[in-house]
N, C-alpha and C positions, 0 to 999 in steps of 0.2 A: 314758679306758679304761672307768669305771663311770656316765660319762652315762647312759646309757639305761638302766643299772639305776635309777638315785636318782630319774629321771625318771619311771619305770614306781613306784617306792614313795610318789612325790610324789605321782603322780597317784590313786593305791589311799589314801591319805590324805585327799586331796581327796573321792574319791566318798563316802567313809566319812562329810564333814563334818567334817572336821580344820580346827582354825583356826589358823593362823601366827603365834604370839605373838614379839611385840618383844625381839630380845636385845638387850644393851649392844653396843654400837658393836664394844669389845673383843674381845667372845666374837663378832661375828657373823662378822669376817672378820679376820686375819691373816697376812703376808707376813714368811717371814722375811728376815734379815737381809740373807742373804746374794744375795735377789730370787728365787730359783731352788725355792720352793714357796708353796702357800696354801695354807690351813685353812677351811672354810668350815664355819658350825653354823647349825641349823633348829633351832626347837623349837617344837613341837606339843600344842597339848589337843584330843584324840581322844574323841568318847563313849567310856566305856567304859576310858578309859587316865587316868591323870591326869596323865602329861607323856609325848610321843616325840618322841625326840633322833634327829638326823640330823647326822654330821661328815663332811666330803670333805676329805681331802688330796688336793691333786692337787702334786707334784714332776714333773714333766715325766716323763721317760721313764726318770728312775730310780725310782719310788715312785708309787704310787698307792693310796691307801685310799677307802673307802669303811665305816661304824662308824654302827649304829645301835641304839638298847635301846627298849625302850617298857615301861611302869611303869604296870601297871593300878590302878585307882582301889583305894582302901585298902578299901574296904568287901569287896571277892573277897580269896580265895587265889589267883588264875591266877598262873600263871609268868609269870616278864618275859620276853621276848623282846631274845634277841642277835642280831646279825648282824656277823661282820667279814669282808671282802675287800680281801684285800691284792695288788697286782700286783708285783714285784721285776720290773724294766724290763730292769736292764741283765745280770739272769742267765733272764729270762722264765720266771718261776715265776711259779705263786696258787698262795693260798691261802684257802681261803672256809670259813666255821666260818659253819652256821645253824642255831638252838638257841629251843626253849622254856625257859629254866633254870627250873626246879621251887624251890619257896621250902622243901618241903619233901622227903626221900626215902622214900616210904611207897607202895606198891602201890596202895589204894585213890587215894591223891591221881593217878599217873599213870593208874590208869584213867577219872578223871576228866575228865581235859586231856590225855591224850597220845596216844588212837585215829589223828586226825589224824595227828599226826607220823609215828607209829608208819607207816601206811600211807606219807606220803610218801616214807619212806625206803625202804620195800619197793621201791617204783616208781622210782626211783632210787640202783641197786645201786653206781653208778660213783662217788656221792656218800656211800658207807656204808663207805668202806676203815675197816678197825682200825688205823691207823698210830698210833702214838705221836705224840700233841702236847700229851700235858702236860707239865708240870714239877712239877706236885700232882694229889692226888687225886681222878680227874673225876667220881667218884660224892658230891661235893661241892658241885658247880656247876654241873653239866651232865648234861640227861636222859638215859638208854639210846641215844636215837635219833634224838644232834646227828647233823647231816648235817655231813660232813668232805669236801675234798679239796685234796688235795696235787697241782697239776699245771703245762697250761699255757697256749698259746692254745687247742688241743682242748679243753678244757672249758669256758673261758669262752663258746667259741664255741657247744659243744654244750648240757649237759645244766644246764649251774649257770644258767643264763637262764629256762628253762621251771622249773627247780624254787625256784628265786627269787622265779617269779609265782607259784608256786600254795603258795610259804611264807606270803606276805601275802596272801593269797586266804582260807586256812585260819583263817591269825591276826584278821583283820578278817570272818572269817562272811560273804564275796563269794558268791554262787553267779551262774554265769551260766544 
């Protein structure tokens, strides 16, 4: 379901100069028990990032994730970067949550790092619903102007793909 995303962040990692550091056998791939999912993890040193994690669950056509953070080098303040897409197969829901999380909540720090965002959510109104998805409080963890949505093949199909690439376009300083 999320190949061609992880594909398309694989490859924006790549041009970026990202190198594929070695996990333990353990963490790189797992099946569970029962045969009917796998877990798969990357990890990445990025210039400019000092580790980005990539996890794929793939369950067949009950589940699908897709779960990735990136952890800028300790010398910045930037916000980490979230990303989780979740597929629910057998009731065909997503759910896609894509986020600069701010390390701190202070005006000056977002108008620092958060233009970008701020604009791509503008341009993606379909991806800015106010739905309730916390269970704590989001001016905690998450900027003004995570991109949210609740839906279902319509959006994967449609607008969470183009706003996907031009998340990590923003976040990696791509310009074509």
């Amino acid at each position: 379901m999320f190949d061609p995303l992880l594909s398309q962040l694989q490859s924006s990692i790549d041009s970026r100069g990202g190198e594929l550091l070695k996990l333990p056998q353990v963490l790189e791939e797992r099946r569970s028990l029962k045969g009917d999912g796998i877990i798969k993890n990357w990890l990445w040193k990025v210039p400019g990032f000092r580790r980005w994690r990539i996890s794929r669950l793939d369950a067949g056509n009950k589940l699908q994730v897709l779960n990735s953070v990136a952890y800028p080098e300790y010398s910045t303040d930037k916000p980490l970067m979230g990303v989780d897409l979740l597929w629910f197969g057998l009731s065909n829901k997503l759910v896609a949550v894509l986020d600069f999380q701010p390390l701190i909540q202070e005006k000056s720090y977002f108008q620092r790092y958060f233009s970008g965002l701020k604009s791509l959510k503008n341009r993606f109104p379909e991806l800015s619903k106010d739905e309730s998805m916390y269970s704590f409080d989001p001016s905690k963890y998450f900027s003004p102007w995570l991109l949210f949505c609740r839906g279902g093949l319509k959006q994967l199909e449609g607008p969470l793909p183009i706003a996907f690439k031009e998340f990590f376009r923003l976040l990696l300083g791509i310009r074509e």
